[in-house]
N, C-alpha and C positions, 0 to 999 in steps of 0.2 A: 504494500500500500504506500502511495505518497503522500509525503506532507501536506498540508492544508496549510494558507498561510491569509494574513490578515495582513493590508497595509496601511500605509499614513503617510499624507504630505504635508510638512509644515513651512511654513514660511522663516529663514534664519535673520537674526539679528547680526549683525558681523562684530557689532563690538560684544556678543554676549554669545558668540557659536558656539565654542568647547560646552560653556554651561547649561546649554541649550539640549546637544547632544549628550552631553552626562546624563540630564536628567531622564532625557528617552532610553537608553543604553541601561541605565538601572531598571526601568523598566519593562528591562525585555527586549526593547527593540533594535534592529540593524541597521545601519546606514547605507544603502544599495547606491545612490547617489545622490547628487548635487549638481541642481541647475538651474542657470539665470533663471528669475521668475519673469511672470508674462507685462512687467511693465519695463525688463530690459534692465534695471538696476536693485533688486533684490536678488536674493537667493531663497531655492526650495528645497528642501530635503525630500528626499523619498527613503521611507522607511516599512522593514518588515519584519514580522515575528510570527510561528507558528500558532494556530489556533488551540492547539492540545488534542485537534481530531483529526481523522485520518483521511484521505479522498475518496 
């Protein structure tokens, strides 16, 4: 069976990234990537973590 997974994108603050990601990363979650957001001078993260169930 394959993993089941849940994700998340959030928008990052740059003066406040690492602690941004600590707090998702304690949480569970992975950092899959990072990309300008859609006004061209933010960032977004995209993030995932398994569900706990199976596919």
């Amino acid at each position: 069976m394959a993993i089941t997974w849940e994700y998340a994108t959030i928008p990052l603050l740059i003066h406040n990234t690492k602690a941004i990601l600590d707090q998702w990363g304690a949480d569970g979650w992975e950092l899959v990537q990072v990309v300008p957001g859609p006004d061209g001078t933010g960032l977004v993260a995209y993030l995932k973590r398994p569900t706990g169930g199976q596919g």
